[in-house]
MARFITOR-972213 format. One record per residue: x, y, z of N, C-alpha, C in turn; residue in three letters. Coordinates in steps of 0.05 Angstrom, whole numbers, padded with zeros to 5 digits. Layout:
N
<r n_u="X" n_v="Y" n_w="Z" ca_u="X" ca_v="Y" ca_w="Z" c_u="X" c_v="Y" c_w="Z" code="ALA"/>
...
***
This chain:
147
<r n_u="-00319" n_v="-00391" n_w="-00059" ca_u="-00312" ca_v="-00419" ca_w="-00065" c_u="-00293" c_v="-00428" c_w="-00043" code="UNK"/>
<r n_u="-00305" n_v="-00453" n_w="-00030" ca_u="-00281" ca_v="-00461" ca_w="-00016" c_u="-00258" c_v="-00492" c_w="-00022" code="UNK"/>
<r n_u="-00231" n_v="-00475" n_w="-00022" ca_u="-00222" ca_v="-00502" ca_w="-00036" c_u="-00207" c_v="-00514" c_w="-00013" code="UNK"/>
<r n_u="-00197" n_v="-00541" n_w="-00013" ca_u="-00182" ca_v="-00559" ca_w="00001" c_u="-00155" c_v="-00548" c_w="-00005" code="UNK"/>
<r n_u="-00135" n_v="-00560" n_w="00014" ca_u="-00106" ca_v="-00561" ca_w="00008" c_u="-00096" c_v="-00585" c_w="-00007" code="UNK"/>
<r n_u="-00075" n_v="-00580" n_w="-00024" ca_u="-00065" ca_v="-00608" ca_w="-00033" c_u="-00067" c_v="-00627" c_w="-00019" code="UNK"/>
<r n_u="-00073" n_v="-00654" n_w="-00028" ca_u="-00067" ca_v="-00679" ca_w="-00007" c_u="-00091" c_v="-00689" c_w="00004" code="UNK"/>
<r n_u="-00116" n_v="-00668" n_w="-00005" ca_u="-00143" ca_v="-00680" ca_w="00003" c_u="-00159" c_v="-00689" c_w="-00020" code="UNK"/>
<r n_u="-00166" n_v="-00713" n_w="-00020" ca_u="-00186" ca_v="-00723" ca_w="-00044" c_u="-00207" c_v="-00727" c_w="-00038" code="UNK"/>
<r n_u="-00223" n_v="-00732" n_w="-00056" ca_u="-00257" ca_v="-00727" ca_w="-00050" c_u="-00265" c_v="-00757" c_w="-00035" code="UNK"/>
<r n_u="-00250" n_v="-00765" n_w="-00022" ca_u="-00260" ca_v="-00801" ca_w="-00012" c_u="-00237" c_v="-00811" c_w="-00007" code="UNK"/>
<r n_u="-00245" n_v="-00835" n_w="00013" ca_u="-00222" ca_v="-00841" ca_w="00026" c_u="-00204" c_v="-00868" c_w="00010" code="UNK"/>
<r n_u="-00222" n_v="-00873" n_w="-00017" ca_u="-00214" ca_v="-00890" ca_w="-00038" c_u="-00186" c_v="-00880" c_w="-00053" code="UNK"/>
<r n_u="-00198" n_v="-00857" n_w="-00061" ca_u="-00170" ca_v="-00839" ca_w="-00075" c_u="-00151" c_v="-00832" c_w="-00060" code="UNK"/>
<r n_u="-00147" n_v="-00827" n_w="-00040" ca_u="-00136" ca_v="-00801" ca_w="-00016" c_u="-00108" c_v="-00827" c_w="-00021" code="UNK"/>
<r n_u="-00095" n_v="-00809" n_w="-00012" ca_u="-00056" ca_v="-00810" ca_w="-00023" c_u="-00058" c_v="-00824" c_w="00007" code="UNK"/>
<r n_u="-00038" n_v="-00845" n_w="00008" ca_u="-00026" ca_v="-00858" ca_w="00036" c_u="-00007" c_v="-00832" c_w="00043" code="UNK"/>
<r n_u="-00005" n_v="-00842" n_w="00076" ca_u="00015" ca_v="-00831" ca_w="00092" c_u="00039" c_v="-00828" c_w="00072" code="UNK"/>
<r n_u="00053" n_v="-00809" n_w="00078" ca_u="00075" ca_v="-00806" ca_w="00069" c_u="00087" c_v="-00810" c_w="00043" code="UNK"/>
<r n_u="00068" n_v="-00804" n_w="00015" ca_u="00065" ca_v="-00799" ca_w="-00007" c_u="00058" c_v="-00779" c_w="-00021" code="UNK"/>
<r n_u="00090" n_v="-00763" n_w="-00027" ca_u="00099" ca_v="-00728" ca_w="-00033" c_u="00082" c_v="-00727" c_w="-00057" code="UNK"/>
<r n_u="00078" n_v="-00704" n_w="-00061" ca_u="00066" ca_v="-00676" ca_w="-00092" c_u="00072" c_v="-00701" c_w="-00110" code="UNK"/>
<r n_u="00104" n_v="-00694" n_w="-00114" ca_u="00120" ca_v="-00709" ca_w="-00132" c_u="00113" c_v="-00736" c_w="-00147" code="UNK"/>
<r n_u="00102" n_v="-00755" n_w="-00127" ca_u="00104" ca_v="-00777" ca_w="-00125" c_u="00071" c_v="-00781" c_w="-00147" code="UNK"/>
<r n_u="00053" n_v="-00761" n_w="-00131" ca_u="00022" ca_v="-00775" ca_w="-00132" c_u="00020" c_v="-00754" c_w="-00168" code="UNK"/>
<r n_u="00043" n_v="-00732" n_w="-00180" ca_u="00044" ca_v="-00718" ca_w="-00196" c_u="00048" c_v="-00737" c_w="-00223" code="UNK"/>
<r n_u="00074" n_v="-00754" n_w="-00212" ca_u="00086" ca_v="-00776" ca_w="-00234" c_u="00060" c_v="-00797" c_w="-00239" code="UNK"/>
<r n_u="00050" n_v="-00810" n_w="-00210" ca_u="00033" ca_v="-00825" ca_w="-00220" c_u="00012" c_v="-00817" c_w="-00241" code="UNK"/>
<r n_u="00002" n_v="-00792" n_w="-00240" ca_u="-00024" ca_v="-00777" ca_w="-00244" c_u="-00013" c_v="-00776" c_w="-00286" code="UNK"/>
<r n_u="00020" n_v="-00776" n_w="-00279" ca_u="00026" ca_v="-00774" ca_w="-00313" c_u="00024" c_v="-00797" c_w="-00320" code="UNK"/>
<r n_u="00034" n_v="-00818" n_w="-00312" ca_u="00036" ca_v="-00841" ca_w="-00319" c_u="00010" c_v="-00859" c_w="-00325" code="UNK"/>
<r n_u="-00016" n_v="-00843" n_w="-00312" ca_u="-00034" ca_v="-00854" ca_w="-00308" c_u="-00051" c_v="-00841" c_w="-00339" code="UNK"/>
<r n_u="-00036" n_v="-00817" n_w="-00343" ca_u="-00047" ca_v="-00800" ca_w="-00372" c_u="-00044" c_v="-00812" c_w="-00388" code="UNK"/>
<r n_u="-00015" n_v="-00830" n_w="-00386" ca_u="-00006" ca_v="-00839" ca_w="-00418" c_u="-00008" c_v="-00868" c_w="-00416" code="UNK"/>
<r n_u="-00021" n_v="-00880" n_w="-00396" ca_u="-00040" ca_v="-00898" ca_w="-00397" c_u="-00054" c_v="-00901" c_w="-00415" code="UNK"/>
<r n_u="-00072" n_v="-00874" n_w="-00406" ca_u="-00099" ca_v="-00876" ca_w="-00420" c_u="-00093" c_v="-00870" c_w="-00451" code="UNK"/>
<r n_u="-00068" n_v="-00850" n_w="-00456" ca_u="-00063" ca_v="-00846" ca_w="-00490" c_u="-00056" c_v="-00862" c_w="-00502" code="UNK"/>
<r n_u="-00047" n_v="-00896" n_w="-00482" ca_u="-00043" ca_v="-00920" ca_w="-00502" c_u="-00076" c_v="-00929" c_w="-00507" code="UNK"/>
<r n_u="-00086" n_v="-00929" n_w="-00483" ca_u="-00118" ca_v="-00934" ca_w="-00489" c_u="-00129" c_v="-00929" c_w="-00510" code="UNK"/>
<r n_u="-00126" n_v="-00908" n_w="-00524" ca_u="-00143" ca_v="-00892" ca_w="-00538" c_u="-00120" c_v="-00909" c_w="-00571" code="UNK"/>
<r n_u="-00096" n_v="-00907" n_w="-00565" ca_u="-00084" ca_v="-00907" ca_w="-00586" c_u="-00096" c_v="-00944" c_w="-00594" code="UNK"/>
<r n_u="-00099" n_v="-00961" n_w="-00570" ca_u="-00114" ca_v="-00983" ca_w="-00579" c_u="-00136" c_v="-00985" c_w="-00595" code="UNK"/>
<r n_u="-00160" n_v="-00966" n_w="-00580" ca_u="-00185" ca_v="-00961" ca_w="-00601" c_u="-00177" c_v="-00962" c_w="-00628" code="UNK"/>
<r n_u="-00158" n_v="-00939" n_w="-00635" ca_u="-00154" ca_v="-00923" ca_w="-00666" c_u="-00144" c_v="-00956" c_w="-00678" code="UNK"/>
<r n_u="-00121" n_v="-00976" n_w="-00664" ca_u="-00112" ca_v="-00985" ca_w="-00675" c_u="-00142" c_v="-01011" c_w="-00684" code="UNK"/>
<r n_u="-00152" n_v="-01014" n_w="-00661" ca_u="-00175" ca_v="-01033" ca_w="-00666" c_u="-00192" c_v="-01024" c_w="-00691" code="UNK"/>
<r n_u="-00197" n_v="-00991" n_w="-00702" ca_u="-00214" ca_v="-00981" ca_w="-00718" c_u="-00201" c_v="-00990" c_w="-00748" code="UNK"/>
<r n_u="-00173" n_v="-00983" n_w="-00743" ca_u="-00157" ca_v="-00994" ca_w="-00764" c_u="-00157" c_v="-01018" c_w="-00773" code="UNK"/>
<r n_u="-00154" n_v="-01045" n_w="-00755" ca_u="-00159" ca_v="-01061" ca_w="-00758" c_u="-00186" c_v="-01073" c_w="-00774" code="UNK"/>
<r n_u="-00209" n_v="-01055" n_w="-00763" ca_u="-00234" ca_v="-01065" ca_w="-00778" c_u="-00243" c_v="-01051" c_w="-00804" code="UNK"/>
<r n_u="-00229" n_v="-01022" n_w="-00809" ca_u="-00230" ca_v="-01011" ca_w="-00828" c_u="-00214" c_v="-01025" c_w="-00848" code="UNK"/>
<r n_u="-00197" n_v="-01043" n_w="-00850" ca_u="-00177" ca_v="-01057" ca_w="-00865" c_u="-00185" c_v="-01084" c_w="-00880" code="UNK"/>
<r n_u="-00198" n_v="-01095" n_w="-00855" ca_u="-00219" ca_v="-01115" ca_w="-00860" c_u="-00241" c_v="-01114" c_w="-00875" code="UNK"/>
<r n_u="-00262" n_v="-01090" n_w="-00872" ca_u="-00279" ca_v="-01085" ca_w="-00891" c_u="-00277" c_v="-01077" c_w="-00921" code="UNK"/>
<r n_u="-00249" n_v="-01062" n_w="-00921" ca_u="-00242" ca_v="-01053" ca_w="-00948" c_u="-00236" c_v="-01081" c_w="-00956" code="UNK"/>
<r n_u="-00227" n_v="-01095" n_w="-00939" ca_u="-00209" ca_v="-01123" ca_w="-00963" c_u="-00233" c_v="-01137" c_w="-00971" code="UNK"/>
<r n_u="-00261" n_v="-01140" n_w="-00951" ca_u="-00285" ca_v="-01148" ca_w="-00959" c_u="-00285" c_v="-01137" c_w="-00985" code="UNK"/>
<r n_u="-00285" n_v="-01115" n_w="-00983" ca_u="-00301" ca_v="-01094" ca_w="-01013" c_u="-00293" c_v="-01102" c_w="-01028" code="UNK"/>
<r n_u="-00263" n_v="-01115" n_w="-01037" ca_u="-00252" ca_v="-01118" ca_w="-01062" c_u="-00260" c_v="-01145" c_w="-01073" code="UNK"/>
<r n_u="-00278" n_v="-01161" n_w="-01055" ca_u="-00297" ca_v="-01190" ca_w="-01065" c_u="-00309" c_v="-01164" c_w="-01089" code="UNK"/>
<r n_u="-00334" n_v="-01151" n_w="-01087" ca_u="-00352" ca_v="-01132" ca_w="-01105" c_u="-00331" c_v="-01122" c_w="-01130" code="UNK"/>
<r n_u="-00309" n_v="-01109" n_w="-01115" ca_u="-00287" ca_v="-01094" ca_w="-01139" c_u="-00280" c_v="-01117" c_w="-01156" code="UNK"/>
<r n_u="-00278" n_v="-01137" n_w="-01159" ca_u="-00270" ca_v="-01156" ca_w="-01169" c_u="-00288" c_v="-01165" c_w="-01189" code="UNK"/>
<r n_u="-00318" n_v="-01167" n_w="-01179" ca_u="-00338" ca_v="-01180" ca_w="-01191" c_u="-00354" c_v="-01156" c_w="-01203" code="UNK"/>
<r n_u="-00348" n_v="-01141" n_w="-01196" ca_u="-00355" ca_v="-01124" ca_w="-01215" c_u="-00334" c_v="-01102" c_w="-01240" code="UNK"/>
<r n_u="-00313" n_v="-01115" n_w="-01238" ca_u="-00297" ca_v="-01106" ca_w="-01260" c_u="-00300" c_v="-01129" c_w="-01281" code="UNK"/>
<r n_u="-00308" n_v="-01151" n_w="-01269" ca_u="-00302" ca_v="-01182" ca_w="-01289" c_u="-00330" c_v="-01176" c_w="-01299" code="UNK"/>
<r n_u="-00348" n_v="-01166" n_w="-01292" ca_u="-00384" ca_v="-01172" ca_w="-01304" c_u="-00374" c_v="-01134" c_w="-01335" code="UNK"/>
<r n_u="-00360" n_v="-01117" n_w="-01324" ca_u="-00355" ca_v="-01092" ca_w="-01342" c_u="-00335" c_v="-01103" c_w="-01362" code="UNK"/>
<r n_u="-00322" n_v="-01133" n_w="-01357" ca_u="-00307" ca_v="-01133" ca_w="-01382" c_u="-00273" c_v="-01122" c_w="-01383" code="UNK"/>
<r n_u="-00274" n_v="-01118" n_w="-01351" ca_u="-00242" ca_v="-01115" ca_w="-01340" c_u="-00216" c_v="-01140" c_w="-01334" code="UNK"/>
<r n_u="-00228" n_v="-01155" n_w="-01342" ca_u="-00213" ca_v="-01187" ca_w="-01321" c_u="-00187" c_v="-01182" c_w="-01329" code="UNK"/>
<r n_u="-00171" n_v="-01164" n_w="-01331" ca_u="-00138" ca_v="-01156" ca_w="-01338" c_u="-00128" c_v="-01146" c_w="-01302" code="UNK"/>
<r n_u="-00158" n_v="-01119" n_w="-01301" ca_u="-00160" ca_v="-01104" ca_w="-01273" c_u="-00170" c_v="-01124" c_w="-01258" code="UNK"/>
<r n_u="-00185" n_v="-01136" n_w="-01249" ca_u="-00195" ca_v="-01154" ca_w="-01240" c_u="-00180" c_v="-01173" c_w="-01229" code="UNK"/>
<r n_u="-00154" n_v="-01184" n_w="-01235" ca_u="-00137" ca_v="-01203" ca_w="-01236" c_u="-00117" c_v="-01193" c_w="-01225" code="UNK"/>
<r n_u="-00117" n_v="-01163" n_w="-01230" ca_u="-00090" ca_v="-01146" ca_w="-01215" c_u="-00107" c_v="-01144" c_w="-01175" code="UNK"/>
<r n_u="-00129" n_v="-01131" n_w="-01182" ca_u="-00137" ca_v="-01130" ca_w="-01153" c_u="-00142" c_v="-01150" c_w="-01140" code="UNK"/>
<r n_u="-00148" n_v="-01170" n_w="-01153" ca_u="-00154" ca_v="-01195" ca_w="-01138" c_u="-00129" c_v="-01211" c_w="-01125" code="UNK"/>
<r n_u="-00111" n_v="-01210" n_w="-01148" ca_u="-00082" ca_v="-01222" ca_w="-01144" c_u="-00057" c_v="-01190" c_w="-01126" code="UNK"/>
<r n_u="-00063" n_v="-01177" n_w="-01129" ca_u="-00045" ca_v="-01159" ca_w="-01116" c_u="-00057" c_v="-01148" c_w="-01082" code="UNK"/>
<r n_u="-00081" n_v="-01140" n_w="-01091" ca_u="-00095" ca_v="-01134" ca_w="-01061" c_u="-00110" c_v="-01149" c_w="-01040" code="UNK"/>
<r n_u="-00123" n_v="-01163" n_w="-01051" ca_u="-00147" ca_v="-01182" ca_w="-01036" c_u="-00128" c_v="-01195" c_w="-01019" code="UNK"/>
<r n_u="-00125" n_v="-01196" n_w="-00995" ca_u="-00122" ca_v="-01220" ca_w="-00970" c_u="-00085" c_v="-01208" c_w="-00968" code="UNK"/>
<r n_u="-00077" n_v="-01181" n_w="-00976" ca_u="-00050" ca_v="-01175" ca_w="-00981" c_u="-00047" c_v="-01172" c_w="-00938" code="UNK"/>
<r n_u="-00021" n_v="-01177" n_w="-00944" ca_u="-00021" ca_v="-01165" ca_w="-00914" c_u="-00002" c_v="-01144" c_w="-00917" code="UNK"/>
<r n_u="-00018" n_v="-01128" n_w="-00898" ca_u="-00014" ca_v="-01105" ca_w="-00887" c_u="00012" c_v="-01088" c_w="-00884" code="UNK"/>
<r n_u="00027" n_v="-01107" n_w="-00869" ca_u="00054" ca_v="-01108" ca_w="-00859" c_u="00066" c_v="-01142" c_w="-00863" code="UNK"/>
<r n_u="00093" n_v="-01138" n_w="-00863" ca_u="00103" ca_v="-01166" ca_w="-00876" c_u="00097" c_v="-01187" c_w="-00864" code="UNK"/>
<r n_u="00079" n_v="-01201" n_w="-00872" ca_u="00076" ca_v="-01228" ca_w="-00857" c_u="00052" c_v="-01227" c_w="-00845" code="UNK"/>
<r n_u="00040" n_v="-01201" n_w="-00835" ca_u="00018" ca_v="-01193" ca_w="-00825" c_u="-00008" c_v="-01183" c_w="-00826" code="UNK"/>
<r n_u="-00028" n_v="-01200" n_w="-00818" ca_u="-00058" ca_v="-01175" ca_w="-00828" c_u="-00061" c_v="-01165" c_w="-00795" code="UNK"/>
<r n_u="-00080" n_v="-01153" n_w="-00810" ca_u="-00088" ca_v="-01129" ca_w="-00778" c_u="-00088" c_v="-01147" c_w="-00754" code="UNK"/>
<r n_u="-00097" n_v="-01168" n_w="-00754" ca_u="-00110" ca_v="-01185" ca_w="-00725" c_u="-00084" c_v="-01196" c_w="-00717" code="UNK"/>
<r n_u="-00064" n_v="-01197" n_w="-00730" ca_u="-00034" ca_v="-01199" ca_w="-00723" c_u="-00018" c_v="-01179" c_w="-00700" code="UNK"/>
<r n_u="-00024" n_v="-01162" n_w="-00721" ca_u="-00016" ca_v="-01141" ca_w="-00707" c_u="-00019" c_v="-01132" c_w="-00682" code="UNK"/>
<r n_u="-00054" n_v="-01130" n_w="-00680" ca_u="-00067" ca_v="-01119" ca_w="-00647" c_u="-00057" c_v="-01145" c_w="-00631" code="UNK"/>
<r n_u="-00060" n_v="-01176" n_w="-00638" ca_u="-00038" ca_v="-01188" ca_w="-00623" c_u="-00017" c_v="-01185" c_w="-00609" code="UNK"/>
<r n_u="00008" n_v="-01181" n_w="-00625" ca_u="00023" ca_v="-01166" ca_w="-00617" c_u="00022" c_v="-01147" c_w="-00600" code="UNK"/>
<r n_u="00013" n_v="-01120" n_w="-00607" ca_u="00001" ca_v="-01096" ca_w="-00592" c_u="-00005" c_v="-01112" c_w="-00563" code="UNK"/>
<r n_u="-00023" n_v="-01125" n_w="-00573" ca_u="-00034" ca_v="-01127" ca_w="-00542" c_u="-00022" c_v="-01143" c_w="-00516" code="UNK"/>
<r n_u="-00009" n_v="-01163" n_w="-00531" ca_u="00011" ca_v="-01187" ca_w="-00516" c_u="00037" c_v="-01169" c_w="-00505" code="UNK"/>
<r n_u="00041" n_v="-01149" n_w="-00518" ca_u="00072" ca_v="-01137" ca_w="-00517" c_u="00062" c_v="-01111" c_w="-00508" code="UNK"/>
<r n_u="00067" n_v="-01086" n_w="-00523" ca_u="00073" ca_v="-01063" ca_w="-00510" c_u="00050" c_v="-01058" c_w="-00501" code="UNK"/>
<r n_u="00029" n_v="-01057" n_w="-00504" ca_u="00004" ca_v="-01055" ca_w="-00479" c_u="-00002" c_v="-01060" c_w="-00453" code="UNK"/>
<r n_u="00001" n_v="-01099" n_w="-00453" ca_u="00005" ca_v="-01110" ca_w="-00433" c_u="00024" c_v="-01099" c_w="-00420" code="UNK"/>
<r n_u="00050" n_v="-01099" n_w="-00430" ca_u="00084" ca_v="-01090" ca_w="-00412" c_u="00067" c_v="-01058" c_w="-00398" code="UNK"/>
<r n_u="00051" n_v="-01038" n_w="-00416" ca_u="00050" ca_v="-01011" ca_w="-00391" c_u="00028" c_v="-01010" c_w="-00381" code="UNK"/>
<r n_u="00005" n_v="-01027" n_w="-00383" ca_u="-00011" ca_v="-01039" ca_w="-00365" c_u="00001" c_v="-01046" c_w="-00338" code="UNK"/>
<r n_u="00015" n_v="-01063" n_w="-00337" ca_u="00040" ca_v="-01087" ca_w="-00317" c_u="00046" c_v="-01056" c_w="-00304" code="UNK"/>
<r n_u="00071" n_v="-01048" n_w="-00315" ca_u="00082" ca_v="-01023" ca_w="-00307" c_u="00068" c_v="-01007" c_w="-00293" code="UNK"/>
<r n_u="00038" n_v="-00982" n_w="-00303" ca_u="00025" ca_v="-00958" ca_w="-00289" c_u="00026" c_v="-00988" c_w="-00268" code="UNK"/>
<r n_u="00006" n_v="-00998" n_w="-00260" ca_u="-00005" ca_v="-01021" ca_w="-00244" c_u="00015" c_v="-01024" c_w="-00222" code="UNK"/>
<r n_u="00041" n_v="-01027" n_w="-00221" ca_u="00063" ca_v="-01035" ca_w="-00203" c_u="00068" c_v="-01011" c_w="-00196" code="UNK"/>
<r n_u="00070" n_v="-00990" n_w="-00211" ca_u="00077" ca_v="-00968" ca_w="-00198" c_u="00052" c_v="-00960" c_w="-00182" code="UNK"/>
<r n_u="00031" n_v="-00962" n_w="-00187" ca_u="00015" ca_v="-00954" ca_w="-00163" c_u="00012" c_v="-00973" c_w="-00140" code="UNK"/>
<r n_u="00018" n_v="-00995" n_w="-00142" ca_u="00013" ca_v="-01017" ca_w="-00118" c_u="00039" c_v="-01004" c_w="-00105" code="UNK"/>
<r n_u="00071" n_v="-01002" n_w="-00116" ca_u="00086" ca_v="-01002" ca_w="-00101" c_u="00096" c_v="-00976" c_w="-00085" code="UNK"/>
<r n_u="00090" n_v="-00953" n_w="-00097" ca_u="00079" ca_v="-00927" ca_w="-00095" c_u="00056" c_v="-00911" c_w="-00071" code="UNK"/>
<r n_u="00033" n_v="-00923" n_w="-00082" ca_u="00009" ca_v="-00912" ca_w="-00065" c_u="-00015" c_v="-00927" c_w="-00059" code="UNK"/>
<r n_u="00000" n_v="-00957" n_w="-00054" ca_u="-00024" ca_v="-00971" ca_w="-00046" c_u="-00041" c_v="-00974" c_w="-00060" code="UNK"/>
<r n_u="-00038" n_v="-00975" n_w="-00090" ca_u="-00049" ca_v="-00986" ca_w="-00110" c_u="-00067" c_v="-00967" c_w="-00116" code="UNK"/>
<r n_u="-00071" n_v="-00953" n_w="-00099" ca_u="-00104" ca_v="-00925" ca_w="-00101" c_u="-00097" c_v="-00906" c_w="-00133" code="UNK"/>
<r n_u="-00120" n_v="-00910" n_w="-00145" ca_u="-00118" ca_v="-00895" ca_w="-00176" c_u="-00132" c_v="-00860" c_w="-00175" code="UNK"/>
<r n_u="-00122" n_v="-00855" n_w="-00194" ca_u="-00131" ca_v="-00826" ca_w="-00195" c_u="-00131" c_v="-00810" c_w="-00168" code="UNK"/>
<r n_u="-00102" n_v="-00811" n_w="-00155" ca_u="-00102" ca_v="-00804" ca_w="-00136" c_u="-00094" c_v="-00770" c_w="-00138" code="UNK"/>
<r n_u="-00086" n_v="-00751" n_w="-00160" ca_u="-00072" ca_v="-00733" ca_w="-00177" c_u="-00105" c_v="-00723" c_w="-00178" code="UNK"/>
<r n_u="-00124" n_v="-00729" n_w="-00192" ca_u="-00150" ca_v="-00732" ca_w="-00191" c_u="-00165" c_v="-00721" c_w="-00188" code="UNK"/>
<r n_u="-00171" n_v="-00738" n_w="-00165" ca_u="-00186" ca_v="-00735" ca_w="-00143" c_u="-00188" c_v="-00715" c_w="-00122" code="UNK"/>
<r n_u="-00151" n_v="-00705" n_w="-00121" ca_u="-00149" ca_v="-00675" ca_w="-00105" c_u="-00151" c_v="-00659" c_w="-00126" code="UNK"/>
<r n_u="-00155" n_v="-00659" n_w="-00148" ca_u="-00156" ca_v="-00636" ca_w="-00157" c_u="-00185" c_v="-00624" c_w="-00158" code="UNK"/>
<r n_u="-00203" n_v="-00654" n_w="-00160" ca_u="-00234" ca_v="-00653" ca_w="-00165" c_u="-00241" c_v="-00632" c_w="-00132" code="UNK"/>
<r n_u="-00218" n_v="-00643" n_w="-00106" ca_u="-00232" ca_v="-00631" ca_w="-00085" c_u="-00220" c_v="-00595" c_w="-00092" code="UNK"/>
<r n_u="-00204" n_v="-00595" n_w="-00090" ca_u="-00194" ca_v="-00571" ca_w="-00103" c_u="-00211" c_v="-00553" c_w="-00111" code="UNK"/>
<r n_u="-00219" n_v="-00558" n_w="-00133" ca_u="-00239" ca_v="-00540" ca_w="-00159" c_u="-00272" c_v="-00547" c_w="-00146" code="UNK"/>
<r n_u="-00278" n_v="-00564" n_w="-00135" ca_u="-00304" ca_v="-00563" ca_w="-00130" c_u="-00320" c_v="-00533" c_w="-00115" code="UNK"/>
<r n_u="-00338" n_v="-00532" n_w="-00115" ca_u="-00344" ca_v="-00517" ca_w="-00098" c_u="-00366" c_v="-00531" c_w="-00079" code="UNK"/>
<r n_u="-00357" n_v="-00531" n_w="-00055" ca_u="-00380" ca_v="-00541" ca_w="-00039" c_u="-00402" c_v="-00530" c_w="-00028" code="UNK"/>
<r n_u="-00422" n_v="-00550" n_w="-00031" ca_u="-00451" ca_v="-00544" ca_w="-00022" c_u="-00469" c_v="-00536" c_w="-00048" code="UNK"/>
<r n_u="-00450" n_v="-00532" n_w="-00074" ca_u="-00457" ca_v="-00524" ca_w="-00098" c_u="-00475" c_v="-00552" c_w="-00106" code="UNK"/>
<r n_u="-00502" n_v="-00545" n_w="-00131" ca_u="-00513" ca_v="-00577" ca_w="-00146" c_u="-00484" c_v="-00583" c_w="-00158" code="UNK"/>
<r n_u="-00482" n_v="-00605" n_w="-00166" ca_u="-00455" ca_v="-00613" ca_w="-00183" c_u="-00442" c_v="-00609" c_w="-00175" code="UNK"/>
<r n_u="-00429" n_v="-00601" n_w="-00158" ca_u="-00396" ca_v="-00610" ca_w="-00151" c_u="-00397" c_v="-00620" c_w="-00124" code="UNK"/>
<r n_u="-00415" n_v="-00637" n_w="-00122" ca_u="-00418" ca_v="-00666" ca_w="-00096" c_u="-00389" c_v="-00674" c_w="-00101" code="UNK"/>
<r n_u="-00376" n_v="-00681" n_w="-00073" ca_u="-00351" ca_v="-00700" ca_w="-00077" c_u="-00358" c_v="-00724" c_w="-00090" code="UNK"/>
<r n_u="-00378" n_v="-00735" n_w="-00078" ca_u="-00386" ca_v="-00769" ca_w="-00092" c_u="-00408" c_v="-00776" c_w="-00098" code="UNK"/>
<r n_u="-00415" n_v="-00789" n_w="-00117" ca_u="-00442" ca_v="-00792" ca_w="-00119" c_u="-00465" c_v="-00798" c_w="-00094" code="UNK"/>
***
């Protein structure tokens, strides 16, 4: 197997500017992780959001079908206590990912983003990319530096 030394990436897209230490392209490479773990934490929150929405749908049926069994005591509780309740005070889901998204998303969006413009010339997955040259083995099927 032959590997590269630190500091070489598979393309001249990724490859670290002049004079941009271990250190530097290491932090980005974290910063660029917990990026992506807000990413993901968006999805879950988006799934939440629509899982919340559908259940509150459901309770149209829970409703109408406790009143057709002869419940309209229960019926009157779910309809008046749950149906259209929000979530959090003041809030239903589509509130919320608002928020989410206007505020702490946007703000470390802004943030990874500046730190790599001001950092490394804006170049992503620069942590990456040497590692992909690293571990590859060349001349091997599959581990082409680039498509």
């Amino acid at each position: 197997m032959t590997h590269k030394q630190a500091g070489q990436a598979v393309d001249q897209e990724h490859s670290r500017p002049a004079g941009v230490g271990d250190k530097t392209v290491e932090a980005l490479g974290e910063l660029s992780k917990a990026l992506e773990t807000i990413h993901r934490v968006r999805g879950h929150l988006y799934s939440a959001h629509q899982l919340v929405g559908g259940a509150d749908l459901t309770l149209d049926r829970v409703v109408k079908l406790l009143r057709e069994a002869g419940h309209d005591e229960m019926a009157d509780r779910v309809e008046h206590e749950l149906l259209g309740r929000n979530v959090l005070p003041g809030r239903w889901t589509f509130q919320i990912m608002e928020e989410f998204d206007d505020g702490y998303y946007a703000a470390f969006q802004e943030v990874e983003r500046d730190a790599r413009e001001e950092l490394a010339g804006g170049r992503r997955h620069i942590f990456e990319a040497e590692m992909k040259e690293r571990r590859r083995t060349r001349g091997m099927p599959g581990h082409e530096a680039t498509p």
